[in-house]
C-alpha positions in Angstrom: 0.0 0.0 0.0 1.2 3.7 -1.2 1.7 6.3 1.6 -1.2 8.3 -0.2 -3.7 10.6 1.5 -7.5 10.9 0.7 -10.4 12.9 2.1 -14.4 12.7 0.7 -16.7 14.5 1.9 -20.6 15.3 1.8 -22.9 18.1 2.6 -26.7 18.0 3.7 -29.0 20.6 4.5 -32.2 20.6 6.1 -35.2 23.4 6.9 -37.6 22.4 9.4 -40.2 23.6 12.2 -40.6 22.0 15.6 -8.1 29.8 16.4 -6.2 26.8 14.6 -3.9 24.5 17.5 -0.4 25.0 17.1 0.7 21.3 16.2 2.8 21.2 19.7 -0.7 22.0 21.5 -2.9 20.2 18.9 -1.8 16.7 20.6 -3.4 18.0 24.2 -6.8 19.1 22.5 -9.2 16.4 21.5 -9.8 16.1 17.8 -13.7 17.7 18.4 -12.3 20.8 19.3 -9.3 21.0 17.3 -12.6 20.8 14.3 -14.3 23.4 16.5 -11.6 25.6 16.2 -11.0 25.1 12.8 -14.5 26.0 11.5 -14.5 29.1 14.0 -11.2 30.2 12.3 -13.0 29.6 9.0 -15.9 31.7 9.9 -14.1 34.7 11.4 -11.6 34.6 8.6 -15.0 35.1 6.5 -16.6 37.9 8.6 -18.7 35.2 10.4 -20.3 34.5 14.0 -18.4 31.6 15.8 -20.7 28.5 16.5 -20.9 27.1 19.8 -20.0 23.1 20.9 -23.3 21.3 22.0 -23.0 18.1 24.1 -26.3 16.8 23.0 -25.6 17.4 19.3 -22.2 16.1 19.8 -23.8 13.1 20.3 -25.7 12.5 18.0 -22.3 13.2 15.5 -20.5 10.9 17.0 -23.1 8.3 16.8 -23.5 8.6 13.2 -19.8 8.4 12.8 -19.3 5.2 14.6 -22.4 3.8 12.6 -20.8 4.7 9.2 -17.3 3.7 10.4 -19.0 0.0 12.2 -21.6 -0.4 8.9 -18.8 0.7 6.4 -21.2 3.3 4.4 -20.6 6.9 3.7 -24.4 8.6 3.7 -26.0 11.2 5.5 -28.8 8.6 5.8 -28.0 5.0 7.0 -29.2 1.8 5.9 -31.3 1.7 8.9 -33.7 4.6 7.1 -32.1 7.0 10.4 -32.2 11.1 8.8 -30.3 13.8 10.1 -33.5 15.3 10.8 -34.1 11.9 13.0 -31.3 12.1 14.9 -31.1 15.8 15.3 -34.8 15.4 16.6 -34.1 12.3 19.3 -31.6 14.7 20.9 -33.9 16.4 22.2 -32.1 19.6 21.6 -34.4 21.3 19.6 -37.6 20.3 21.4 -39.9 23.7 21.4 -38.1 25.3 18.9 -38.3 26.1 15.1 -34.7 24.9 13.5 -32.5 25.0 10.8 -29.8 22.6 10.4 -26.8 21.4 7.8 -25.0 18.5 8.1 -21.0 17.6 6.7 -19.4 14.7 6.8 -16.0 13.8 5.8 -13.7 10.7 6.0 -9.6 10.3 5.2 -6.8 8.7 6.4 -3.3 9.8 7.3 -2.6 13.3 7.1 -6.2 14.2 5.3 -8.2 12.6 8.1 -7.2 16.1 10.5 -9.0 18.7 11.5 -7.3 21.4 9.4 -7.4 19.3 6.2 -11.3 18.2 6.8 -11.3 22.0 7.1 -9.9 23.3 3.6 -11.7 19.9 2.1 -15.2 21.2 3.1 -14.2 25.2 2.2 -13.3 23.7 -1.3 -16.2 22.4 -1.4 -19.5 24.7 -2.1 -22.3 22.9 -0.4 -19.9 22.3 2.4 -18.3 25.8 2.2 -22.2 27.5 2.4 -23.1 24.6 5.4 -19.7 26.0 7.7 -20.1 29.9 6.1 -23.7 30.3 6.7 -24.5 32.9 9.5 -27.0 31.4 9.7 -25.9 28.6 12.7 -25.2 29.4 16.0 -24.3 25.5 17.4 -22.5 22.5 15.8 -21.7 19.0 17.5 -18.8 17.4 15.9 -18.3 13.3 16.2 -15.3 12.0 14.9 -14.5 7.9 15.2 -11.2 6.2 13.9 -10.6 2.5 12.7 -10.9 0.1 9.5 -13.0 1.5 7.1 -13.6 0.8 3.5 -10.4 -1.0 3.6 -7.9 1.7 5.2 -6.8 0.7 8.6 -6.0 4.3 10.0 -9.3 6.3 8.6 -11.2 8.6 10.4 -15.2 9.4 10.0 -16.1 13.4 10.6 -19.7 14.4 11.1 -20.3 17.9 11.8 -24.2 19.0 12.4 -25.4 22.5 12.2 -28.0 23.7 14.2 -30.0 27.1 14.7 -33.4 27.3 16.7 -35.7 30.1 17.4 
């Protein structure tokens, strides 16, 4: 196997009712919030409002990571029929409220399976770029789960959910 690098990624949006770590420090912060405070970089670089972490929608990112890294798929929806819009839902974190939300979701291995690089991937990107740009969003939860997956040993599985409520 080549030492080669690969990132894909994929955006998904959804209407409905109801500062980058030096990479001495990057080691001591968890991979979530290296993300966190990649997108916030992002934003402010483009005149935008940070977003704020969320436990509950942290969650439900990680979840969906670890089911597309167990089930080997790459879809905001998974075989099981479950919607971002499902999960977002369950959470209970936008119980009472009108939302917005926009999902990304990236997966690489080796050096494109970082923060920085998920990053630039989604900025290049203009569904992902207007998903991590839109002023729009006030929270995100970020889930990130490493192993085996669709044959590369060292790959990692982003999910990064976008939420506003009123």
């Amino acid at each position: 196997m080549t030492n080669t690098t690969r990132l894909l990624i994929a955006p998904a949006i959804l209407i409905s009712a109801g500062l980058l770590a030096s990479p001495a420090s990057a080691a001591k912060v968890p991979p979530r919030k290296q993300l966190l405070r990649a997108v916030n970089h992002a934003r402010a670089a483009h005149g935008v409002g940070a977003v704020h972490g969320s436990r509950s929608l942290r969650v439900v990112a990680l979840g969906h990571s670890s089911d597309m890294l167990r089930r080997g798929y790459f879809a905001h929806t998974s075989p099981t029929g479950s919607t971002m819009s499902y999960r977002i839902q369950r959470s209970g974190f936008v119980n009472g409220y009108s939302w917005t939300a926009g999902e990304t979701l990236a997966w690489g291995w080796g050096t494109r399976s970082g923060a920085k690089a998920t990053v630039k991937a989604w900025l290049n990107s203009p569904e992902h770029r207007a998903i991590l740009l839109s002023p729009t969003y006030r929270w995100v939860g970020i889930g990130r789960n490493c192993g085996s997956y669709l044959g590369h040993p060292d790959a990692c599985v982003w999910t990064a959910d976008f939420v506003t409520r009123w």
